[in-house]
C-alpha positions as CSV (number, residue, x, y, z in Angstrom):
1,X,82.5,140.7,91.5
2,X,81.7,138.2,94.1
3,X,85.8,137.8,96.8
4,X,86.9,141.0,94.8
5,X,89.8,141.0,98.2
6,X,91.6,137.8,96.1
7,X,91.0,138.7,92.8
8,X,92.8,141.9,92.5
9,X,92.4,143.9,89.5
10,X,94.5,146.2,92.1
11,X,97.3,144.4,91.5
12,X,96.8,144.1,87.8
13,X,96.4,140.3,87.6
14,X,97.0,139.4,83.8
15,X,93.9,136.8,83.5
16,X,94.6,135.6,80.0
17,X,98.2,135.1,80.8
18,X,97.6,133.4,84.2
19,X,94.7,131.1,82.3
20,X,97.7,129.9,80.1
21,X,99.8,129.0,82.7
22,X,97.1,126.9,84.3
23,X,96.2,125.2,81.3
24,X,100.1,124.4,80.8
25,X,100.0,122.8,84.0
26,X,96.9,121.2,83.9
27,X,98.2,119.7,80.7
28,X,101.5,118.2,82.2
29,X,99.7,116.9,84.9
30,X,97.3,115.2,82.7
31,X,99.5,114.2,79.8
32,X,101.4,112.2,82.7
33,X,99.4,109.2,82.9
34,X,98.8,108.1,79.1
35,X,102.2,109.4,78.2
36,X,103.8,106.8,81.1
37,X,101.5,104.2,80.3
38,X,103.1,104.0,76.6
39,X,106.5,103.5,77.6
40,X,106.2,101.1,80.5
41,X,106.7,98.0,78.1
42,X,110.0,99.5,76.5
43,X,110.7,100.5,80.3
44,X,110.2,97.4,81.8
45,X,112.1,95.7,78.9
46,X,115.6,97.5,79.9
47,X,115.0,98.3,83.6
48,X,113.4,94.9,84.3
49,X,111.0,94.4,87.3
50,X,107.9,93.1,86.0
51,X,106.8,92.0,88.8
52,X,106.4,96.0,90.2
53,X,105.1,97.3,87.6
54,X,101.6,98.5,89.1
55,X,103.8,100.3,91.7
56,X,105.4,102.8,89.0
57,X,101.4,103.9,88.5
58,X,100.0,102.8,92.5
59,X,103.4,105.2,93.7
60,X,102.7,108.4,91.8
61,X,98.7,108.0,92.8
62,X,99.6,107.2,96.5
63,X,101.6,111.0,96.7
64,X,99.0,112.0,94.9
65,X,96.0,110.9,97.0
66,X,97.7,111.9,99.6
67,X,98.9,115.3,98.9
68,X,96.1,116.6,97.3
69,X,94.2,117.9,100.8
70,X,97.3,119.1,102.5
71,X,97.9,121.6,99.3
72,X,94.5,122.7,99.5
73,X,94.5,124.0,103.0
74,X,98.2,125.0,102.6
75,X,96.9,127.3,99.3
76,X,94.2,128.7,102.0
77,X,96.9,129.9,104.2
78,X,99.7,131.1,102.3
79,X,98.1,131.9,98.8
80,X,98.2,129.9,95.5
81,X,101.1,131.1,93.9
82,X,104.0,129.8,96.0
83,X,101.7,126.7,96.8
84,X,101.6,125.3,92.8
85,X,105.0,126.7,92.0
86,X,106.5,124.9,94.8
87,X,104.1,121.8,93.8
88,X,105.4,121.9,90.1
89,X,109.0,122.5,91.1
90,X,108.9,119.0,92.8
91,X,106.6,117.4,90.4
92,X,109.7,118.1,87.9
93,X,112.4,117.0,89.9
94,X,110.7,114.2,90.0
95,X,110.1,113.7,86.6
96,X,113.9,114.6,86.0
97,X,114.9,111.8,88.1
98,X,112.7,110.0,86.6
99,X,114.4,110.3,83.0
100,X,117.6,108.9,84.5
101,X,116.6,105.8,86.6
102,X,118.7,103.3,86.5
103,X,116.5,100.4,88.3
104,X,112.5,99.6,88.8
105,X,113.4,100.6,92.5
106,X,114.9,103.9,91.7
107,X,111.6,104.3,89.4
108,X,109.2,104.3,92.0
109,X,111.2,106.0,94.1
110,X,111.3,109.5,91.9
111,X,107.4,108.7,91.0
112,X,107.0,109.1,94.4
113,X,108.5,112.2,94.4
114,X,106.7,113.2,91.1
115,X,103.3,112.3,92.9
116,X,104.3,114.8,96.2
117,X,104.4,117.4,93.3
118,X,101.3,116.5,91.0
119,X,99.4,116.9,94.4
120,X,99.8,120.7,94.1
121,X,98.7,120.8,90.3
122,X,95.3,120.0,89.3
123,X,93.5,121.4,92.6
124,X,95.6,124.4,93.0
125,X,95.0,125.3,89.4
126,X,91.4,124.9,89.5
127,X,91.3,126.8,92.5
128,X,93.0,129.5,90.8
129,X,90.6,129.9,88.0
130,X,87.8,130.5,90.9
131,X,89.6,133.1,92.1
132,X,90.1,135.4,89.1
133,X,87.0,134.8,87.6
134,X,83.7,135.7,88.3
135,X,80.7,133.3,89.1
136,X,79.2,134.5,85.9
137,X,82.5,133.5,84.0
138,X,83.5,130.3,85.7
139,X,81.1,127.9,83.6
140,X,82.7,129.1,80.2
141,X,85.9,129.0,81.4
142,X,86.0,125.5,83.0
143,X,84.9,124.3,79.7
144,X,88.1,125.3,78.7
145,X,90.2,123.3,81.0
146,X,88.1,120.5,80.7
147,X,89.2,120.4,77.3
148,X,93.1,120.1,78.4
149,X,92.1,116.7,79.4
150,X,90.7,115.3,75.7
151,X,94.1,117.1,73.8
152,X,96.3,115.3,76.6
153,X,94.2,112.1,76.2
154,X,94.9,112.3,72.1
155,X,98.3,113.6,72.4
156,X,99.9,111.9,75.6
157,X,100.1,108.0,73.5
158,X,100.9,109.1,70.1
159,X,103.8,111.4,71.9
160,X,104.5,108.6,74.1
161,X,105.1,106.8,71.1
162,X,107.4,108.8,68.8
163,X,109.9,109.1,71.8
164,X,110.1,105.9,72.5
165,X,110.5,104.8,69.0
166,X,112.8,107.5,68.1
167,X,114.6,108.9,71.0
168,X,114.3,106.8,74.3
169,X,111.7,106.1,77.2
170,X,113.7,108.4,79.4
171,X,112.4,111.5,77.3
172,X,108.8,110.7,78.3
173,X,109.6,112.0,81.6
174,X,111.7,114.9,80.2
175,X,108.9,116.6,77.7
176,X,106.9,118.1,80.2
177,X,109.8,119.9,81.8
178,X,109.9,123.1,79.5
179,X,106.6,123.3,79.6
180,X,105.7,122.8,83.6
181,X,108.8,126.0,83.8
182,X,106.7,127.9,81.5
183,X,103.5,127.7,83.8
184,X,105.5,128.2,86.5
185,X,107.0,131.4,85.0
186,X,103.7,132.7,83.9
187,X,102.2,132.5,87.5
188,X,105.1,134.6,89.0
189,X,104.9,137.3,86.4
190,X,100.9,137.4,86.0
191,X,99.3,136.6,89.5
192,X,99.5,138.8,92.1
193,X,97.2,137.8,95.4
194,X,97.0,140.1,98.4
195,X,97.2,137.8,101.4
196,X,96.3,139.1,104.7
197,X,99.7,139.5,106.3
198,X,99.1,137.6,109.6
199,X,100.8,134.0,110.5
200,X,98.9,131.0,109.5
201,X,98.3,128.0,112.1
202,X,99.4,124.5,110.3
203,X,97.9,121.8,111.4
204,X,100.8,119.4,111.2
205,X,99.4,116.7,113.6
206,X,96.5,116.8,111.0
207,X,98.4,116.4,108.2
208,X,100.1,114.0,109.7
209,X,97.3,111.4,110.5
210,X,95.5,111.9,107.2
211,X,98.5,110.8,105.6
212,X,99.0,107.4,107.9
213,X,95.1,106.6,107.2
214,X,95.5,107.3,103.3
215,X,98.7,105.5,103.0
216,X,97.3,102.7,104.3
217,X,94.5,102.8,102.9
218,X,96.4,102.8,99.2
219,X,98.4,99.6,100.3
220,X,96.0,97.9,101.8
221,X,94.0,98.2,98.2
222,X,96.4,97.8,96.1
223,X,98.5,94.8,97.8
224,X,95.1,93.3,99.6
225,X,94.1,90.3,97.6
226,X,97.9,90.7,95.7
227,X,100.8,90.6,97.6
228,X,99.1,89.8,100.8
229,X,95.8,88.0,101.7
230,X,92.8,89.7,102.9
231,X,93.3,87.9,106.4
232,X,96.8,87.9,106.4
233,X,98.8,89.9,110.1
234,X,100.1,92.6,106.9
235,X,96.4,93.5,105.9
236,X,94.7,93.6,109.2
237,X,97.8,95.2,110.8
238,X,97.4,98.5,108.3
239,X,93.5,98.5,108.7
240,X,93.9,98.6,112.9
241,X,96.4,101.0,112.0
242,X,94.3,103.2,108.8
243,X,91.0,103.0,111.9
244,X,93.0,104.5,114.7
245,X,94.7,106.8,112.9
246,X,91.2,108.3,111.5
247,X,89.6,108.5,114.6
248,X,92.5,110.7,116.1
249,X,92.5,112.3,112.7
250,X,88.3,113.7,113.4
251,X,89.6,114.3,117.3
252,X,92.3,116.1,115.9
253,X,90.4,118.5,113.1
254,X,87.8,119.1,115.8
255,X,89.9,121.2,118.4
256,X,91.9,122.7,116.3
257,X,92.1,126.1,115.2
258,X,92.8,125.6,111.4
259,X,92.1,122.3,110.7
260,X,92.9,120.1,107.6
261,X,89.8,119.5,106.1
262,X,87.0,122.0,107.6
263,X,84.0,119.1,108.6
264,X,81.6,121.9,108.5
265,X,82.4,122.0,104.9
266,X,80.6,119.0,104.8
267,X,77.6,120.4,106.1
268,X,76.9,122.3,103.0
269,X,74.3,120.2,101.0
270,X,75.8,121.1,97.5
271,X,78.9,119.9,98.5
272,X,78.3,116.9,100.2
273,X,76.3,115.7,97.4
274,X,79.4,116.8,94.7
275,X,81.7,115.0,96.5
276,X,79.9,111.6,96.9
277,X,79.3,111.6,93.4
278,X,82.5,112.6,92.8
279,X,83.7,109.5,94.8
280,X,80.2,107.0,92.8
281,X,81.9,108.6,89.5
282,X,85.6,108.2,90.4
283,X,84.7,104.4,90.4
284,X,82.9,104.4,87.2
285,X,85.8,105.9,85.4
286,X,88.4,103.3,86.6
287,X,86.0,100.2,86.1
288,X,85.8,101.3,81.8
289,X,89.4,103.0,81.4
290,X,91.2,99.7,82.7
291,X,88.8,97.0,81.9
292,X,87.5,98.4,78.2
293,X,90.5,97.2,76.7
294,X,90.7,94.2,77.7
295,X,87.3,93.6,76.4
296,X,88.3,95.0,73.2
297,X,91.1,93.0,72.5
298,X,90.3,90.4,74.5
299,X,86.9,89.3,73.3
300,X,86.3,91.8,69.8
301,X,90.2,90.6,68.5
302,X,90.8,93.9,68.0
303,X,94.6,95.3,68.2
304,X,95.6,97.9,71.0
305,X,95.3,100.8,68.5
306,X,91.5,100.1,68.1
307,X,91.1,99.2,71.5
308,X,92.8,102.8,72.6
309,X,90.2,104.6,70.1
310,X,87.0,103.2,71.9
311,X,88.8,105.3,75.5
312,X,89.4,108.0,73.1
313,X,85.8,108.4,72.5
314,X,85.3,108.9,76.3
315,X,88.2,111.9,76.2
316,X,86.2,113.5,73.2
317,X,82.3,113.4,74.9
318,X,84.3,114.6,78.3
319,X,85.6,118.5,77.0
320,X,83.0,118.7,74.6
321,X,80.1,118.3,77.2
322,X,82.3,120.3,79.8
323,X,81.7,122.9,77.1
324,X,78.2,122.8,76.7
325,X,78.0,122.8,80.2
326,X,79.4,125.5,81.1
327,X,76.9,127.7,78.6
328,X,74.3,125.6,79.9
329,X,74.6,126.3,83.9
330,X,73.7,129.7,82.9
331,X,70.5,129.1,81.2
332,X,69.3,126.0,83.4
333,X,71.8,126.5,86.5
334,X,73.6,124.2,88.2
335,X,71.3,121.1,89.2
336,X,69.7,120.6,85.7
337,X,72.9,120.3,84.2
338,X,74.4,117.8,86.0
339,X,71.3,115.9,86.0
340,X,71.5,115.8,82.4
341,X,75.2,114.6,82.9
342,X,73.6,112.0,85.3
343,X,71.3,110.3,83.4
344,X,74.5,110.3,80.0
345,X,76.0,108.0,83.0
346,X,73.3,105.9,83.4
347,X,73.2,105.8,79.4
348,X,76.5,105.0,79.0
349,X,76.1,102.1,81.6
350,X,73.3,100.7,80.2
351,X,74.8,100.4,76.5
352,X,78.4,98.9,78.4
353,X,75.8,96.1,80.2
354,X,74.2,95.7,76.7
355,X,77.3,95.7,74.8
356,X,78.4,91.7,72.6
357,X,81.2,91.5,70.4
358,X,78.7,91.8,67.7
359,X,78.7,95.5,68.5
360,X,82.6,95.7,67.7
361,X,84.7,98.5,68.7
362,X,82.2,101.0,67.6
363,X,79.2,99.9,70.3
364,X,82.3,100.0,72.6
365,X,83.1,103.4,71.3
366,X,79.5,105.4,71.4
367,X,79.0,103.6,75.1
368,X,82.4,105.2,76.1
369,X,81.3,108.7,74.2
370,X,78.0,108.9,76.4
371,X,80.0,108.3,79.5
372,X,81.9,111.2,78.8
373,X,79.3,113.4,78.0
374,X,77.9,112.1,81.5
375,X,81.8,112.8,83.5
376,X,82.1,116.5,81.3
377,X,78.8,117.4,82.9
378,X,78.8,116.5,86.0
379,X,82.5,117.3,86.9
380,X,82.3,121.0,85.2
381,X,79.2,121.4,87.1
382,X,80.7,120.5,90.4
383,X,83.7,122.3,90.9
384,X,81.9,125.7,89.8
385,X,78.8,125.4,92.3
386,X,81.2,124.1,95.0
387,X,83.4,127.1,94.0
388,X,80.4,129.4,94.2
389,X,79.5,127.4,97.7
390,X,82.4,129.0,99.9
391,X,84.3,131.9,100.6
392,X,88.1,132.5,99.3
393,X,89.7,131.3,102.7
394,X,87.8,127.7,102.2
395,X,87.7,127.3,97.8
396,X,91.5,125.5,98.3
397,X,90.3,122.7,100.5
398,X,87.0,122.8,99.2
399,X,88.4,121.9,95.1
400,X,91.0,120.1,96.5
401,X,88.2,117.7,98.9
402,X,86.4,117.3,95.3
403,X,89.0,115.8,93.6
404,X,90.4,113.8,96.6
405,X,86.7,112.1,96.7
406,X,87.6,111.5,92.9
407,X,91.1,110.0,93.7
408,X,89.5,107.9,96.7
409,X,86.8,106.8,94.2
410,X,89.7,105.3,91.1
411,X,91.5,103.5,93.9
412,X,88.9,101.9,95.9
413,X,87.0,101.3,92.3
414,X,90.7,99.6,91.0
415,X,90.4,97.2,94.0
416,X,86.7,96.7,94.0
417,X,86.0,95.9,90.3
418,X,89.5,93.9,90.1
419,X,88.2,91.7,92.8
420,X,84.4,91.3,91.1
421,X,86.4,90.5,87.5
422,X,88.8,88.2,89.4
423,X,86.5,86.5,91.2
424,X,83.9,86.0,88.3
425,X,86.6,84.7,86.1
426,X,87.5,81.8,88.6
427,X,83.9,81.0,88.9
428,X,83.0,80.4,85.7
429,X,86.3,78.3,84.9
430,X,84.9,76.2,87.6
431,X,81.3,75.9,86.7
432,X,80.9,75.9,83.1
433,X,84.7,75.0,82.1
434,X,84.6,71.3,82.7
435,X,88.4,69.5,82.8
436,X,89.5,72.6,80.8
437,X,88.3,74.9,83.2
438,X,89.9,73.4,86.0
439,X,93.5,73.5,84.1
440,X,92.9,77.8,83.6
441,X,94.1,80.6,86.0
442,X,93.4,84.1,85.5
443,X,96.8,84.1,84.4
444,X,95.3,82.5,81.0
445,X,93.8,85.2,80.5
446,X,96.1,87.1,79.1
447,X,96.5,85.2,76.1
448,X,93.5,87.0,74.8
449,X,95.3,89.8,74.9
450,X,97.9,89.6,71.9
451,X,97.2,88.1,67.7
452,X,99.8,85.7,68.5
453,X,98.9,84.4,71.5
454,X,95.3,83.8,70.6
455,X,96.2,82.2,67.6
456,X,98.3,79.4,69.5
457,X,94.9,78.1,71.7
458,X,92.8,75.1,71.0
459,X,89.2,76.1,70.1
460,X,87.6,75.5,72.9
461,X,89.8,76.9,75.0
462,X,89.8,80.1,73.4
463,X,86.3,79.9,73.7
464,X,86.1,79.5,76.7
465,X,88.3,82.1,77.8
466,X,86.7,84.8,76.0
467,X,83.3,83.2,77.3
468,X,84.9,83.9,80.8
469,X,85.8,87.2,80.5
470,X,82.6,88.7,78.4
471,X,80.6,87.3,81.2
472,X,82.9,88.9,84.2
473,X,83.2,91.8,82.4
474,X,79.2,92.0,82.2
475,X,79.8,92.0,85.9
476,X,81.8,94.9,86.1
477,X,79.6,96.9,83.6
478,X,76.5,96.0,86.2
479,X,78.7,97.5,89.3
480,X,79.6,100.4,87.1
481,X,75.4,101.1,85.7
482,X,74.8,100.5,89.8
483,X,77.0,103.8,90.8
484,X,76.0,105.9,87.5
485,X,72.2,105.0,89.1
486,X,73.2,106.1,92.7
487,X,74.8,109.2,90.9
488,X,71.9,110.3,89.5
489,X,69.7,109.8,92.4
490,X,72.1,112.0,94.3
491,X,72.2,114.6,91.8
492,X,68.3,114.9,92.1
493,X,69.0,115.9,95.7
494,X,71.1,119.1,94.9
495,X,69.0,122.5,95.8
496,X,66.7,123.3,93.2
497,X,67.9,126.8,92.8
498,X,69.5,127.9,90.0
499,X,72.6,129.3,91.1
500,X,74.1,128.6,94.6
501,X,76.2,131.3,95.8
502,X,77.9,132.5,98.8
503,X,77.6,135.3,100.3
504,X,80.8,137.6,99.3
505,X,80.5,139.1,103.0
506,X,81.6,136.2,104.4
507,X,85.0,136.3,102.9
């Protein structure tokens, strides 16, 4: 079995026990965002703070995006174990704190601290799996953990719900806490790793700079356009600042012994190819989860519920491909499977371009099925030939770079697409809205959004808002087909081999 030194049937490992524990955390990492998401209007109605609202999601993501690298590289030098059992103790202080906020302020605060934790989860956990599992065995068993994400994409806003209905919003943050000390738990008893006993070199100053360039980076995109204008002293300021830093950041990982994020990593074709598709995917999957919706309720008059069930769809094609993938990388290997994936992407863009409200929430449904299909493909596909790509010492940073490029990709994709739906909104209340037009913001637009909002406009203006944003949101759906096209011509660039595999001297 291919890094044997990590996997330590020695030390009598318990695989099925430590498979448990990183489903259990996968799961309460997972379950977090749809599970938030449900209370935030039963939060917002007794902590106030409209106004922030985006931060109690942008704060947690921030840590998040900003973490994830760090752990990676730290879970190189000192092992996985204390790495995610540190990473979930914080993630559940956080959430603790969380549960007994008394402000918006305070809110953001702990999700901060919640996102320093979640940082630690998903890569390290991944990561793990790698490590105790054969090359052989990783397909099969990432179909498994891809299938976490559909149960916590069911579970996390009918949960969500009952609490806040029956107990309080507080206990959203509370319900994972059991369960996050379980995995814990089960990774002290059941993995055992036999580190080399030799003292690591942290690159601090590395660690440092990476997290001035993504921090600004994450403001800049999520205030830019907001809060502050795109030539404004604020934005500029943070862009001189994100530039510098990242230039001192590649002098800084090139002379140093242990550096942050390995650039020769990079070099690796496989991997370079994973990650930008990672990043071309990352902003594919924000442009349908937040703007699908909309276009649900918004144009179909359909309630929330309905509109929830049509990104449910995408949950359900995601761990049921992953499956199917992972029995298919054995048969086909790696770069037929994903290319498969890729062109489910470029299907599901195609039917979102095509989509009219004539389709109703079942067009909307099938196009967000195929795109899942299309992400359970390609992501299970990923992370076990980048797995198979390196050596022990590197598969931390390696996973962790993946989903990082993932991260990057939602954020820049939240700013990018936001600023294309924005912006075609505006133009068509200009051109085509006549003395109406010129009376509607985007603000307007949320009167789509709710039965009894709708039902107090004027014909023509509701016409004309839903006019507005079908036509926008065909805008977005074009960005999104554009990246599922450069995914797939990416994907035809991966080695034609059928397995890629490193070779377990070099560990």
């Amino acid at each position: 079995m291919e890094d044997t030194i990590q996997n330590t049937e020695k030390k009598e490992t318990k695989r099925k026990y430590v498979l448990v524990a990183v489903m259990l955390a996968m799961f309460v990492g997972a379950v977090e965002a749809t599970i938030v998401a449900t209370a935030m209007p039963a939060i917002v109605g007794e902590l106030g703070g409209f106004s922030h609202y985006s931060w109690v999601f942008s704060a947690y993501l921030l840590m998040n995006t900003i973490t994830v690298l760090i752990y990676g590289k730290l879970a190189d030098l000192f092992g996985r174990k204390p790495v995610i059992t540190f990473g979930i103790g914080i993630f559940l202080l956080g959430s603790l704190l969380c549960g007994v906020a008394a402000s918006m302020g305070q809110l953001i605060l702990f999700r901060l601290l919640q996102g320093i934790g979640a940082g630690a989860v998903m890569p390290i956990a991944t990561t793990i799996v790698g490590d105790i599992y054969s090359p052989e065995e990783r397909p099969k068993i990432q179909g498994y953990l891809s299938s976490v994400w559909g149960i916590s994409a069911v579970m996390g806003p009918a949960v969500g719900g009952l609490l806040v209905e029956f107990l309080s919003w507080r206990w959203v943050f509370w319900v994972s806490i059991p369960l996050g000390l379980l995995a814990m738990v089960g990774f002290w008893l059941f993995l055992h790793e036999n580190m080399e006993k030799k003292k690591p070199q942290i690159d601090y100053a590395g660690a440092g700079l990476l997290t001035v360039v993504i921090a600004s980076l994450m403001i800049i995109l999520v205030e830019g356009g907001v809060r502050f204008s795109w030539t404004s002293p604020q934005i500029i300021g943070l862009s001189v600042i994100a530039v510098a830093a990242f230039l001192f950041f590649i002098v800084q990982e090139q002379k140093t012994a242990e550096p942050m994020v390995p650039f020769e990593i990079w070099k690796i074709r496989p991997l370079f190819i994973a990650n930008v598709v990672s990043f071309t995917t990352g902003l594919m999957l924000i442009g349908i989860s937040s703007f699908l919706p909309a276009y649900v309720q918004g144009v179909m008059e359909e309630s929330a519920t309905v509109a929830g069930f049509t990104l449910t769809a995408m949950s359900i094609g995601w761990p049921i491909a992953s499956t199917v993938a992972g029995k298919l990388m054995l048969k086909i290997g790696y770069r037929n499977t994903s290319f498969i994936g890729g062109i489910f992407l470029v299907v599901g863009g195609l039917l979102f371009v095509a989509i009219v409200p004539a389709a109703g929430p079942g067009g909307a449904a099938l196009s967000s099925f195929c795109f899942g299909v299309g992400m359970g493909m390609t992501s299970t596909s990923f992370i076990v030939l980048i797995q198979s790509a390196v050596s022990w010492k590197q598969r931390g940073i390696t996973t962790a770079t993946n989903m990082f490029m993932r991260n990057l990709g939602n954020t820049v994709g939240a700013a990018l697409l936001g600023g294309i739906l924005n912006g075609q909104i505006l133009r068509y209340f200009s051109e085509r809205g006549g003395k109406v037009g010129e009376e509607l913001t985007l603000d307007s637009t949320n009167k789509l959004l709710t039965e009894e909002q709708r039902s107090e406009l004027l014909p023509a203006v509701k016409a004309l808002l839903q006019d507005g944003l079908s036509h926008s949101l065909h805008s977005v759906y074009v960005a999104v087909l554009i990246f599922g096209i450069i995914s797939l011509i990416l994907i035809f660039f991966l080695p034609k081999k059928k397995n890629w595999q490193v070779d377990s001297s070099s560990s």
